[in-house]
C-alpha positions in Angstrom: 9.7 7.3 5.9 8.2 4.0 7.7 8.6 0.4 6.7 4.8 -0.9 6.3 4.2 -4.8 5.9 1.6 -6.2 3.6 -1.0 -8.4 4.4 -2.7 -9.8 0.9 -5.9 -11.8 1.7 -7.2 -14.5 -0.7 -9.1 -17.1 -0.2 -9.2 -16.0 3.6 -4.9 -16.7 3.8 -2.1 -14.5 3.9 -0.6 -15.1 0.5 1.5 -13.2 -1.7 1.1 -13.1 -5.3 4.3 -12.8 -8.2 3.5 -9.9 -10.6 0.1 -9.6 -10.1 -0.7 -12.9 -11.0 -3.7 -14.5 -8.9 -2.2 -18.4 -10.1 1.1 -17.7 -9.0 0.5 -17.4 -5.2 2.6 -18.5 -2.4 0.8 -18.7 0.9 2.1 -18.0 4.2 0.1 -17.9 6.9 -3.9 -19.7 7.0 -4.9 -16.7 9.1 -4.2 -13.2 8.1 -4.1 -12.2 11.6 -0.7 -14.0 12.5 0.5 -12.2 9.7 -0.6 -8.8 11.6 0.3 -10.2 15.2 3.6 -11.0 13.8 4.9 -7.4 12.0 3.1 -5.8 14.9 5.1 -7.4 17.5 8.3 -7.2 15.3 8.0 -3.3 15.5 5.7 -2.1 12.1 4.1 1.2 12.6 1.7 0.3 10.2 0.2 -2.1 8.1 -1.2 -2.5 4.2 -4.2 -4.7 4.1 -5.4 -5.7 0.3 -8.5 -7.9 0.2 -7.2 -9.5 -3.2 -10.6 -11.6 -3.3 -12.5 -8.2 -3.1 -10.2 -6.8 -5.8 -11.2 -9.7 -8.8 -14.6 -9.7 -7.8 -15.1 -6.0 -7.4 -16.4 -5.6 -3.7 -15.0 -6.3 -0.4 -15.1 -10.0 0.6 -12.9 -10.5 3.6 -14.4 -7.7 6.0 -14.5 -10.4 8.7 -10.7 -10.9 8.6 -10.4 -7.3 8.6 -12.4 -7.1 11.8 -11.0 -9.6 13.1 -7.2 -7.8 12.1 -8.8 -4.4 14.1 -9.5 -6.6 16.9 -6.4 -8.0 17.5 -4.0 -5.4 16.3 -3.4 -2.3 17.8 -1.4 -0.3 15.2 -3.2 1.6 11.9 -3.4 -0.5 9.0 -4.9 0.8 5.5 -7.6 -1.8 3.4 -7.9 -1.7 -0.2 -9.4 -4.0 -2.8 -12.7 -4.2 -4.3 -13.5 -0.7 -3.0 -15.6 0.6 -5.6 -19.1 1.8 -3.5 -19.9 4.6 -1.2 -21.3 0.9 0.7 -17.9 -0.3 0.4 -16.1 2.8 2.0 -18.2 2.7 4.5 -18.0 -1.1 5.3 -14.3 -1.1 5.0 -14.3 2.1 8.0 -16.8 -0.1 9.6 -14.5 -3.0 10.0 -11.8 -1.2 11.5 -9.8 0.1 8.7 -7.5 3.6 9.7 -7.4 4.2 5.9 -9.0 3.3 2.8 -7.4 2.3 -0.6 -9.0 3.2 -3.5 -7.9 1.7 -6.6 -10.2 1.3 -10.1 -12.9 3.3 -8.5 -10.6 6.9 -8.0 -9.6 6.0 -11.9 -13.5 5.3 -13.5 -15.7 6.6 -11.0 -15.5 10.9 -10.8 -18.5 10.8 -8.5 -17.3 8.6 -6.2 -13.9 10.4 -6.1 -15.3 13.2 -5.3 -17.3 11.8 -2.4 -14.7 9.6 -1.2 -12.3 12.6 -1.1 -15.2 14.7 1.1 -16.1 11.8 3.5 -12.5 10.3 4.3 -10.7 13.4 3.7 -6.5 12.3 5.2 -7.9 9.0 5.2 -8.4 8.3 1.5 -5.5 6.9 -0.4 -5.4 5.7 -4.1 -3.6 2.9 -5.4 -1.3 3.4 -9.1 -1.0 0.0 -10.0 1.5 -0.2 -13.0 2.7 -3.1 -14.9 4.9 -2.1 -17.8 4.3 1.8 -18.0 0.5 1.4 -17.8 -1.8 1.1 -15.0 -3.8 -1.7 -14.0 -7.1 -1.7 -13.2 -9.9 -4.2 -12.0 -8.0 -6.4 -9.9 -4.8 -5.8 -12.7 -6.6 -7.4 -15.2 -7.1 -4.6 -17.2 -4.9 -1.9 -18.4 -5.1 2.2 -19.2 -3.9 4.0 -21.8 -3.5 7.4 -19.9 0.5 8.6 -18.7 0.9 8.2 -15.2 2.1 11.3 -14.7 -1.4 13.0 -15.8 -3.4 10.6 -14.1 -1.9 11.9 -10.8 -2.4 15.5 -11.8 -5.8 15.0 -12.5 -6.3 13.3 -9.2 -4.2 16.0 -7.4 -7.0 18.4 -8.5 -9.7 16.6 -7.3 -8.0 16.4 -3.6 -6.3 13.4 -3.1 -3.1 13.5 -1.5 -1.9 10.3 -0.7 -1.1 7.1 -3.2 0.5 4.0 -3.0 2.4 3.2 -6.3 2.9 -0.6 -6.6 5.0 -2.0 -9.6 3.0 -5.0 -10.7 6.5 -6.1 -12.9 8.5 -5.7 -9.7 6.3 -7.3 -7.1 7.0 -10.7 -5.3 9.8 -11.1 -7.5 12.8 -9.7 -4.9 14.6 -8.5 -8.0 14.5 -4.7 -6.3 12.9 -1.7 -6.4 11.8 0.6 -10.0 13.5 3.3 -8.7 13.4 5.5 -11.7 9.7 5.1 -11.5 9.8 6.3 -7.6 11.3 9.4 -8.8 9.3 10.2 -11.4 6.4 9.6 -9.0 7.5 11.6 -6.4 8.2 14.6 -9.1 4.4 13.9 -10.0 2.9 13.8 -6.7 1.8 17.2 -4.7 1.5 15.3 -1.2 2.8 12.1 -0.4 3.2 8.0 -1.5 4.2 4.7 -0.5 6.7 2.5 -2.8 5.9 -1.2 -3.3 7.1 -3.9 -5.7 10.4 -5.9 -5.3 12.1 -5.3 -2.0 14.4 -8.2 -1.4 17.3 -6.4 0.8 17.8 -3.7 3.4 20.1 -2.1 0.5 16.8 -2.1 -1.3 15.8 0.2 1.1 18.4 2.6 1.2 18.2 3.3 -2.7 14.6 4.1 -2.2 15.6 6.5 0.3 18.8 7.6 -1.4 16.6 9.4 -3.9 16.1 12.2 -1.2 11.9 12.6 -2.6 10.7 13.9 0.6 7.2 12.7 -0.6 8.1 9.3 -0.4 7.0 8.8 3.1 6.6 4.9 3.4 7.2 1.4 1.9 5.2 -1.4 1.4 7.3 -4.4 2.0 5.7 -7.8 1.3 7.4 -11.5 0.1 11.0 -10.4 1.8 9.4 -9.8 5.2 7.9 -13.7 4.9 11.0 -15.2 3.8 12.8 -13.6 6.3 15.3 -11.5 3.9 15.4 -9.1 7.2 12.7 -8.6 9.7 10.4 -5.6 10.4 13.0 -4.2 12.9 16.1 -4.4 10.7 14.0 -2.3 7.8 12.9 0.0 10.4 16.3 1.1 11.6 17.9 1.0 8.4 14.8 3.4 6.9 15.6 5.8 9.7 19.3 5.8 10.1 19.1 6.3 5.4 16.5 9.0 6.0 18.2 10.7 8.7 21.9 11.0 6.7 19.9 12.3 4.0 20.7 16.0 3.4 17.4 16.9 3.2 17.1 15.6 7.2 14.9 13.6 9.0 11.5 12.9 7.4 8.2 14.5 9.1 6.6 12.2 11.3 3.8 10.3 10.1 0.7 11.3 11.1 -2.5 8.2 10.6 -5.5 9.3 11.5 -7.8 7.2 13.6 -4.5 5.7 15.9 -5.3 2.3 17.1 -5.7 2.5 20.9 -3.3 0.7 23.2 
């Protein structure tokens, strides 16, 4: 299991929003790429890039910090937000992305499902946004009646077999992790996800990897990495030495495809 920082982009700033909620932001950095200088030089392995612009209106519009991010950086980092075109795929791999997140479009679009899953293959993840038991669509200002748990068999079928679950209740709040929810994720999910909403402490960390769900191969760790709760390192080592004194054994290495080059 890895520690992965978020980097959420809005009006071209490293911000971070509380529950979803575009007027409650807090921003930290006035370019994105500090942000991804800074976790990469603490130690991250990976990063989690959402274009929260390209997520309310419903196409990627921060490519150039994302280019910019590819330039700089030299570890994989994943983009979602506002994916919702075989244009937008492509743009997003065009700017440098290792991964792309897919987020409304995997939940309304079967076609472009389908194509995303033959075209990016390892390198196609989808987002479960959830806020109170239901997911979140169009920038989480929408909702879905469907149970989570079907929504991830019916996407299992189609060939995806990576997700991020993010609990929109939980996130930028600190108040730690839904991890009843993690579980019954990881019971859902044939292949692998990353948890995200509420991390505030490195014990946060070893519940989420006290529950032993060998599919739970990452951690998307946002606001406490800002305010300085514990740095990339600390969550790092903590990860490892939880997942490795686990009776299940050490996790498999993570594999990204496309590896930044040194």
């Amino acid at each position: 299991m890895i520690l992965v920082p978020a980097i959420d982009i809005l009006d071209g700033k490293a911000v971070r929003l509380r529950r979803g909620a575009f007027e409650d932001r807090t921003t930290y950095d006035a370019d994105p790429v500090q942000a991804a200088l800074r976790w990469e030089a603490g130690g991250a392995r990976a990063l989690h890039v959402v274009d929260l612009d390209g997520a309310r209106e419903g196409a990627p519009v921060n490519l150039e910090v994302i280019r910019r991010i590819a330039d700089r950086a030299r570890v994989p980092f994943q983009v979602g937000g506002g994916v919702r075109s075989a244009e937008a795929m492509q743009a997003v791999v065009g700017a440098g992305a290792s991964r792309v997140v897919l987020g409304t479009a995997a939940l309304n679009d079967v076609d472009l499902l389908d194509e995303a899953v033959s075209t990016l293959g390892e390198r196609l993840v989808v987002s479960l946004d959830v806020r109170e038991r239901r997911l979140a669509t169009k920038g989480w200002t929408a909702e879905m009646d469907i149970p989570l748990a079907t929504v991830i068999q019916r996407l299992g079928e189609r060939g995806v077999r990576r997700f991020v679950y993010s609990s929109i209740d939980r996130d930028g709040t600190l108040n730690g992790p839904d991890l009843e929810s993690a579980r019954l994720v990881a019971q859902a999910v044939r292949g692998s996800f990353y948890y995200s909403g509420g991390i505030s402490t490195l014990d946060d960390l070893r519940a989420l990897a006290g529950l032993r769900q060998v599919n739970l191969t990452g951690v998307i760790v946002g606001k406490a990495l800002y305010e300085q709760r514990f740095s990339v390192r600390e969550g790092q080592e903590t990860v490892d030495e939880s997942v490795h004194a686990a009776p299940y054994g050490p996790a498999a290495a993570v594999r990204w495809p496309l590896p930044r080059r040194p």
